[in-house]
C-alpha positions, 0 to 999 in steps of 0.5 A: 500500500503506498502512502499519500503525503510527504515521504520525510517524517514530520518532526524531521521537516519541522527540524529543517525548519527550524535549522533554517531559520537559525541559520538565516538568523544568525548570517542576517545578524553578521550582515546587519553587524557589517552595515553598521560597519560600513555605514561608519565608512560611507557616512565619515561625519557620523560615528553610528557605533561610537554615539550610539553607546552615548546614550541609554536611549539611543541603546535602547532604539537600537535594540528595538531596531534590531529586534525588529530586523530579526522578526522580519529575517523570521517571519521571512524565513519562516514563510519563504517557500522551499524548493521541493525536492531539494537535499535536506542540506539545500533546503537549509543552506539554500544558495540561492536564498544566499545569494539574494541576502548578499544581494540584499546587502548590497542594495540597502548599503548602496541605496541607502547611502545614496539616497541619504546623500542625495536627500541631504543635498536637495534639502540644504535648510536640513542639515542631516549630517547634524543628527551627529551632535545627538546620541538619540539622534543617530539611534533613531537613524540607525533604527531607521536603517535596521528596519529598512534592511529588514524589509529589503531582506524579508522581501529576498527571503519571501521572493518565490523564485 
């Protein structure tokens, strides 16, 4: 008699599941702590890392914004589709899925900064660069960044390809 459903047994998908959104947690939290670093980089006159350890509240934001991002790297995760038929090992370390964060990264460095730039110098009356004066202030900015990288991510992980 032949069964009808999955052939794997169902704690061993629910294992893969979970070793997915693990996995993709913990490369999506590298690549946060990189653009952070990069953006000290591509943005000289604002020292993110330092002036956020200045203030409890700016730590706080930071936090929150963090949070944020890996919810939306798990609920991305979580609900991406699976290639079906794909190796147990494919199905967690998808290179695919890999590539798209690597991609994603990119992105949200690239046009972030751009944009930022860009924005700062078609509003001169705002003076963006002066959110370095104030902890809060680049707390705020770097939640800012947090959330829109975890929107560019959550939608590379929910892309059905």
């Amino acid at each position: 008699m032949n069964e009808l459903g999955p052939a794997t047994p169902f704690y061993i998908t629910v294992l893969l599941w979970m070793a997915r959104i693990v996995f993709f947690a913990f490369v999506s939290a590298f690549l946060v702590w990189l653009g952070i670093r990069v953006l000290d980089i591509l943005t000289p006159r604002i020292h993110e890392r330092q002036k956020i350890g200045e203030s409890p509240v700016s730590i706080g934001l930071f936090i929150g914004g963090f949070f944020i991002f890996i919810g939306l790297v798990i609920h991305g995760i979580a609900t991406c589709p699976v290639v079906v038929g794909a190796s147990a090992v494919e199905s967690v370390f998808s290179p695919v899925r890999l590539g798209l964060l690597g991609v994603s990264f990119l992105i949200s460095l690239l046009v972030g900064v751009a944009l930022f730039n860009i924005l700062d110098w078609l509003t001169p009356r705002i003076p963006f660069r002066g959110i370095r004066e104030n902890p809060v202030a680049v707390g705020i900015y770097v939640f800012g960044y947090l959330v829109f990288f975890g929107l560019i991510v959550h939608a590379a992980l929910t892309t059905s390809l």
